[in-house]
C-alpha positions in Angstrom: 42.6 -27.4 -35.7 45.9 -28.2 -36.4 48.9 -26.5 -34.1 50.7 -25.5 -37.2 50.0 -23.7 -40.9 48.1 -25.3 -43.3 50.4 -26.2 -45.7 50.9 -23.4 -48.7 51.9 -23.5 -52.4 55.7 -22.3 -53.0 55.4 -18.7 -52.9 58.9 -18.6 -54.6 61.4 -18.7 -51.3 64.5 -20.0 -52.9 66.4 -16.6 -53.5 69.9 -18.4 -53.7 72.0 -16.0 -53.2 75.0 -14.7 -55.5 77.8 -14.1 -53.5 78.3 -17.5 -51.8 82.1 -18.4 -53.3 84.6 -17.8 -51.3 82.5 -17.5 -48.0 81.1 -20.1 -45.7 77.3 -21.4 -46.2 74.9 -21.7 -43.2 73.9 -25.3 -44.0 73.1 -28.6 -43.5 76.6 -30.1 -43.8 76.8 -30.6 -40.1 76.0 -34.1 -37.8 72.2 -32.6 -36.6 73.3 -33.9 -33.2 76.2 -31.5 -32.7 76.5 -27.9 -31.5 77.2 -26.0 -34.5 80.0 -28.5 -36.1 81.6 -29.5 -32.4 81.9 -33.1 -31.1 79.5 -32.0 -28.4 76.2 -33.8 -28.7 73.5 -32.3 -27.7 70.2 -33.3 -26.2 66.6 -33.4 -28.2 64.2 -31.4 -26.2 60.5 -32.2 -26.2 58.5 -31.4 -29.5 61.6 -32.0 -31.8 63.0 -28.7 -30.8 66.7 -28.8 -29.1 67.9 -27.6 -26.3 69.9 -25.0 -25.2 72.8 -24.4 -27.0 71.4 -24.1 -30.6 69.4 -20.9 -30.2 66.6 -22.8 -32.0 64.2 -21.6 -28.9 61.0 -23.6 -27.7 59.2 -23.3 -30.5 58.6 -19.7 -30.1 59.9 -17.8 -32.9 60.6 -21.1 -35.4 60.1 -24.6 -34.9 62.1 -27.3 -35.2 64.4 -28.2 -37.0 64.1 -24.4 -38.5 66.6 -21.7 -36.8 65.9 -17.9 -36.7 69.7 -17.7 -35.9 72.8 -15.8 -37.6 76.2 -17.9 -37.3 78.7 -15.4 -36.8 81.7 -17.7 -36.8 82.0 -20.6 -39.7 81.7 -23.0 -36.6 78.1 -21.9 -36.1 79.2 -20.6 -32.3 78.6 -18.0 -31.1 75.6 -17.2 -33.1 73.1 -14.0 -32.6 69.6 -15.1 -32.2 67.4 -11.2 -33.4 64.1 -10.9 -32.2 62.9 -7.3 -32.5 64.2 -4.2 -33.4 64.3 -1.1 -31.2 63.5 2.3 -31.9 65.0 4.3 -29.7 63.4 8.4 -29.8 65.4 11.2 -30.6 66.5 12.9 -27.6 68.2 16.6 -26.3 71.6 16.3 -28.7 70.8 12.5 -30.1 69.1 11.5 -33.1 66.4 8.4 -33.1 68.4 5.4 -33.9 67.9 1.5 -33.9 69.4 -1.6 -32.3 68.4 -5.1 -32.9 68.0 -7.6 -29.5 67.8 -11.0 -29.3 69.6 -13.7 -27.6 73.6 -14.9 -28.3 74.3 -18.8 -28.3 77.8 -19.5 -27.5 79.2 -22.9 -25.8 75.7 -24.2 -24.8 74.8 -20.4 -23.1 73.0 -17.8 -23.3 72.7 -13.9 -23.3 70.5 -11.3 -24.1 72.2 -9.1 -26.5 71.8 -6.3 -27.9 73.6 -5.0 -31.3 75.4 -1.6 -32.4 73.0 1.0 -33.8 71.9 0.1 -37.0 72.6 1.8 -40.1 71.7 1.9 -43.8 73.8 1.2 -46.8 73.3 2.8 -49.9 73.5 2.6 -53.3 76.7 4.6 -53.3 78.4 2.4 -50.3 77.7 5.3 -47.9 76.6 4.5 -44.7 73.6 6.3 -43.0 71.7 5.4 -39.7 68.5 3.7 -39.7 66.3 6.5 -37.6 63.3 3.9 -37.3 61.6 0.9 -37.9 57.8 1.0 -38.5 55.3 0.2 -40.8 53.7 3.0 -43.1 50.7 4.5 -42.3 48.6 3.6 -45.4 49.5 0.0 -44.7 48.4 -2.9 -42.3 50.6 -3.0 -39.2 52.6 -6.0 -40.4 54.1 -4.1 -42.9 57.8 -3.7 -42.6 58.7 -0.2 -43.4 62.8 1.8 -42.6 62.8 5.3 -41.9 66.4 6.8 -42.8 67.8 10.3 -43.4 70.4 10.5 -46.5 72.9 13.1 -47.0 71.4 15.9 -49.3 68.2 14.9 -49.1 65.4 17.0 -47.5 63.5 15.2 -45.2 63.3 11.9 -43.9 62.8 8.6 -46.4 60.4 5.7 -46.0 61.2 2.5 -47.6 59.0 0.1 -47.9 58.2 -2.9 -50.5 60.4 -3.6 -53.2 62.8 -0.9 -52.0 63.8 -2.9 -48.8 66.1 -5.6 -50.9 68.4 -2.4 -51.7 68.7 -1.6 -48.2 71.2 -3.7 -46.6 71.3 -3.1 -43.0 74.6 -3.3 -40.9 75.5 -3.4 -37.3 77.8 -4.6 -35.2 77.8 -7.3 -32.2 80.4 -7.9 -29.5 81.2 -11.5 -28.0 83.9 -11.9 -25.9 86.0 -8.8 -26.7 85.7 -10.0 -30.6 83.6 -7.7 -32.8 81.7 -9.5 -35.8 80.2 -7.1 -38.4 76.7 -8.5 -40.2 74.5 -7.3 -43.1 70.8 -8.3 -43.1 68.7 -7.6 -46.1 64.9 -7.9 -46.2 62.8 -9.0 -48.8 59.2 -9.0 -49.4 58.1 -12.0 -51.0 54.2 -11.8 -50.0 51.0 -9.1 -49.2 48.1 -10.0 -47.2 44.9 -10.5 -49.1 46.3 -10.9 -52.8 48.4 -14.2 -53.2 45.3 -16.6 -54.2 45.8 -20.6 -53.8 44.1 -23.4 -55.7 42.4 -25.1 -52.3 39.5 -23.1 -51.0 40.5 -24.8 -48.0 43.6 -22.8 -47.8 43.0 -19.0 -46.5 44.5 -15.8 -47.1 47.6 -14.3 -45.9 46.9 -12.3 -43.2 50.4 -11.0 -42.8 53.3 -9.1 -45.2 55.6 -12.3 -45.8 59.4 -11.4 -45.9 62.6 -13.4 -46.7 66.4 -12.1 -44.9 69.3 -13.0 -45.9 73.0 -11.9 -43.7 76.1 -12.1 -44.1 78.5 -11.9 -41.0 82.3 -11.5 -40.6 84.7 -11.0 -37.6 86.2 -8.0 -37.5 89.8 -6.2 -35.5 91.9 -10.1 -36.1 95.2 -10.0 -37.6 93.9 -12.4 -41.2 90.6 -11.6 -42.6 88.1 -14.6 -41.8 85.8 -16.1 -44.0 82.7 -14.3 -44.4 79.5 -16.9 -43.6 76.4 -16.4 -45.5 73.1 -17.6 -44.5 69.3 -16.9 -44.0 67.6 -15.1 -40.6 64.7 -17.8 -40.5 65.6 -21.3 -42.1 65.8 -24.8 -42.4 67.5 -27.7 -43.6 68.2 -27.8 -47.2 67.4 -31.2 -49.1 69.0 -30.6 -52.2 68.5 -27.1 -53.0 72.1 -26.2 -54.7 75.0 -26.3 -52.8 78.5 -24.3 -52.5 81.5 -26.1 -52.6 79.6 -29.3 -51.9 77.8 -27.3 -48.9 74.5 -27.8 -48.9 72.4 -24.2 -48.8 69.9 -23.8 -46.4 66.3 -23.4 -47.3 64.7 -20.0 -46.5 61.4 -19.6 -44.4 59.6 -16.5 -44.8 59.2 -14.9 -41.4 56.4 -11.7 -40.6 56.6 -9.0 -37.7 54.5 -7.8 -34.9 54.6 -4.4 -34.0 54.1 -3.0 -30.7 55.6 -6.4 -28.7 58.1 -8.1 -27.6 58.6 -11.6 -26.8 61.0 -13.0 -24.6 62.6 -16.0 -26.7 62.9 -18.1 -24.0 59.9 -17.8 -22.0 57.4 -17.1 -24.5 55.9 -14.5 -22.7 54.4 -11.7 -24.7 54.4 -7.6 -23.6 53.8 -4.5 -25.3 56.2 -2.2 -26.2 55.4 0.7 -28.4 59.1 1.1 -29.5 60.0 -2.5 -30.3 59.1 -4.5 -33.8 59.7 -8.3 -33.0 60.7 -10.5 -35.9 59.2 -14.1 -36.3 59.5 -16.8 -38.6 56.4 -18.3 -39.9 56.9 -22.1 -38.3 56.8 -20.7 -34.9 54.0 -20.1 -32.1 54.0 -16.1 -32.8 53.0 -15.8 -36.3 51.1 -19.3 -36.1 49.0 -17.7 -33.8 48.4 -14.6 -35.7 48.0 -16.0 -39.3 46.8 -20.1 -38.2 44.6 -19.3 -35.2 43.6 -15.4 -36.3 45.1 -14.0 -32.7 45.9 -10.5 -34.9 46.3 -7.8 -32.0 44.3 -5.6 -34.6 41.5 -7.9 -35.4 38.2 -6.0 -34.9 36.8 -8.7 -32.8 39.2 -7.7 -29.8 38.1 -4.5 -29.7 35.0 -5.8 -27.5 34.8 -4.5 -23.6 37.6 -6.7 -22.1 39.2 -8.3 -24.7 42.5 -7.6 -24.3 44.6 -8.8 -27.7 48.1 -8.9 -26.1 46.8 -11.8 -23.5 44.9 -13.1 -25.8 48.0 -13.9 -28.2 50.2 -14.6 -25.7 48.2 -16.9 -24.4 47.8 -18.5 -27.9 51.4 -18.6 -28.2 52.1 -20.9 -24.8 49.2 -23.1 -25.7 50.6 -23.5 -29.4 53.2 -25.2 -28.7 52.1 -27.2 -25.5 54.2 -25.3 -22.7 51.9 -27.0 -19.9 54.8 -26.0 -17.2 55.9 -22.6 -18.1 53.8 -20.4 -15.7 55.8 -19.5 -12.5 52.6 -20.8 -10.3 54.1 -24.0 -11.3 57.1 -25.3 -9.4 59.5 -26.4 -10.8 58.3 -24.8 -14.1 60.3 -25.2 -17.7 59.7 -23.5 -20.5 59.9 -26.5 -22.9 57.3 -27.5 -25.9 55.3 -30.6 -25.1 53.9 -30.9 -29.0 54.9 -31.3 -32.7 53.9 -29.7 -35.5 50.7 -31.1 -37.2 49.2 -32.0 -33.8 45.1 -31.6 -34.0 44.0 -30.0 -30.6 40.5 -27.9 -30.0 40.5 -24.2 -29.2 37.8 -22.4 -27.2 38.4 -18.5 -26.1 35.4 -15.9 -25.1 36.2 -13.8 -28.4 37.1 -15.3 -31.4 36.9 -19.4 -31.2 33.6 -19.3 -29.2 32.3 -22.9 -29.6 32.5 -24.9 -26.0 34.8 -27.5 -25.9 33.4 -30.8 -23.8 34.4 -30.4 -20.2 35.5 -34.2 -20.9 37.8 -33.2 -23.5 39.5 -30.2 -21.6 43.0 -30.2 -21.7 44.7 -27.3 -20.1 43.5 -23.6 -19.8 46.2 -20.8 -21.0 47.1 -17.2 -20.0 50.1 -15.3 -21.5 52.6 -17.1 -18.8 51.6 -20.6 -19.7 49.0 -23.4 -18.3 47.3 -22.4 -14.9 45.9 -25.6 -15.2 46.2 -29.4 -16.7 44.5 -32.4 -17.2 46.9 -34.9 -17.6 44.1 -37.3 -18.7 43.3 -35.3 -22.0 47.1 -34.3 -22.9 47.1 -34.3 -26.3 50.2 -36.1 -27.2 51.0 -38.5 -24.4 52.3 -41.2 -26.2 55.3 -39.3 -27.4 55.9 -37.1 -24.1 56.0 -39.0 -20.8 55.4 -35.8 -18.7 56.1 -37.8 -15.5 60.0 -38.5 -16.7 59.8 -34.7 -17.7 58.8 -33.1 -15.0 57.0 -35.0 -13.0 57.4 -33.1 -9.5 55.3 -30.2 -11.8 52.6 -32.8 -12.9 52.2 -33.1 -9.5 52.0 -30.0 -8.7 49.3 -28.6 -11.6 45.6 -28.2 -10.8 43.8 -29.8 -12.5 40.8 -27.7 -14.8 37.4 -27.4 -13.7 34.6 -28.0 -16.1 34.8 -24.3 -17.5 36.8 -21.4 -17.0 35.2 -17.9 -17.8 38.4 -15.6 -17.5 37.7 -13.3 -20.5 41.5 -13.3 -22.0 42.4 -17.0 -21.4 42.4 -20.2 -23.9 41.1 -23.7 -23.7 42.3 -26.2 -25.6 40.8 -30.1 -25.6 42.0 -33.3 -27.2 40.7 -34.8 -30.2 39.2 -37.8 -30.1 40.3 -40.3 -32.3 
């Protein structure tokens, strides 16, 4: 098993979009090695993905060199980082309403963040609030779906589908006293169960696909800026058009997860029956979902003692190799000890049920990261010398014994060459 998606046919991503002249392009243009178009280099963190400072993450909600990021500033800093949306209910004189969180990158920092209530534009130019974010009820739960209440109208609307790309979304973020308003539009660009490929090898879709597109522009400043265009969830374009000699950046379809949220730095998975977190597909989230079939609404969790959340979150630390997240490990970091493509066995008590050979274990996972390691069977140690990483935590790790029989854990082994 591979720690990535099989590879797919084009599902049709590049959506170039029409308004580009005259603002700036999130692209490519930039030297990889700086912070958003500074001089300041920046370090590579293990598994490709950089460090802080990019608001790439640890291969949690995209892997490198993707970005889940908006730039808010031509300059790429600060940029806003989403990660789930937040209904918030209806209360004694307040209507429901909705914020997006997620983190803000801004001179090699970060902050948690979270943005203005988020409203609905519509085909008039009027504004309207988004009431709530949730997927219909005759649909699977990775359907993205806006609830909104338009002037005149009786009752409530749910969008869904087609109807999302004529829903631009607007809110309003805050950094340092400086107010930057963005537009996010949603489209959906794939269903579960019906796109078809030629390889039988290749399976399904298990999750809606959707592709988002922003634009973002600083607001309250005596000239009016340069509005920067760009995609939530994308990589680095290799030839695909260009603005002004800019080259555009290539859009990856990203999914959601309803129910959770996932802390972008940490990994670490939680419910939370008001929050829908956003993911693109290259990361550990929806690679676990869609790759490794860790869907919290797959029928096989709903065994005594399975427990779906763990049993993803887990996934999503052991996807991406974070043998010294867990805080039992001191001192712990959060980073990604893989790259994409890396073949690695998987062994849990639900779903990936064959034994893997207690000579071939490598590390056991929960939702926090590895409770144990052993160094002998890392899968990549050629490229990561975990003693120049971290070695105090190598130290520090137990090592696994021959099997582990918590119900809501992973093991995964090397593969022997």
């Amino acid at each position: 098993m591979k720690d990535r998606l099989d590879p797919r046919q084009t599902l049709a991503l590049v959506a170039i979009m029409v308004s580009l002249v005259g603002g700036v392009v999130h692209g490519d243009d930039k030297d990889p090695l700086t912070d958003g178009g500074t001089n300041e280099l920046i370090t590579t963190c293990p598994g490709g993905t950089v460090c802080q400072g990019t608001g790439n993450g640890p291969g949690i909600y995209v892997s490198d060199p993707g970005s889940y990021c908006l730039w808010l500033q031509p300059s790429g800093s600060p940029r806003f980082c989403p990660e789930s949306f937040e209904n918030i209910p209806a209360k004694s004189g307040a209507s429901a309403s909705v914020t997006l969180k997620g983190r803000l990158w801004a001179a090699g920092k970060e902050t948690e963040v979270t943005s203005s209530s988020v409203r609905v534009r519509l085909s008039d130019s009027t504004l309207t609030a988004l009431r709530e974010v949730k997927s219909p009820a005759s649909s699977p739960p990775s359907r993205l779906g806006f609830v909104y209440q338009p002037q005149g109208v009786k009752g409530p609307v749910h969008a869904m589908g087609s109807l999302l790309s004529n829903l631009p979304l607007v809110f309003v973020l805050e950094h340092k006293s400086i107010r930057y308003s963005v537009e996010l539009v949603f489209q959906e660009i794939a269903v579960p169960d019906l796109l078809r490929f030629a390889s039988s090898s290749v399976p399904l879709l298990k999750l809606y696909r959707y592709q988002a597109r922003y634009k973002s522009q600083q607001l309250s400043t005596s000239s009016i800026p340069s509005p920067v265009f760009g995609f939530y969830c994308s990589q680095p374009a290799k030839g695909v058009g260009s603005n002004n000699g800019i080259k555009l950046p290539l859009p990856l379809p990203l999914s959601v997860l309803a129910g959770h949220r996932v802390n972008g730095a940490t990994g670490v998975i939680s419910k939370s029956k008001d929050s829908v977190t956003l993911a693109c597909v290259s990361g550990a989230i929806v690679t676990c979902m869609e790759k490794w079939n860790y869907l919290p609404w797959n029928d096989v969790f709903k065994a005594p003692g399975a427990d779906p959340t763990l049993l993803l979150g887990a996934c999503i630390q052991a996807k991406r190799a974070a043998y010294f997240a867990h805080p039992n490990v001191k001192p712990n970091d959060f980073n990604s000890y893989t790259e994409e493509g890396t073949q690695i066995q998987i062994h849990d008590a639900w779903l990936n049920t064959k034994k893997i050979p207690d000579g071939e274990i490598e590390a056991v996972w929960d939702e926090q990261g590895a409770v144990c390691f052993n160094k002998d069977n890392q899968r990549m140690p050629d490229r990561f010398n975990l003693e120049q990483w971290n070695g105090a935590a190598l130290n520090n790790i137990p090592p696994c014994p021959p099997a582990d029989q918590a119900p809501n854990r992973i093991t995964t082994g090397k593969v022997s060459n």
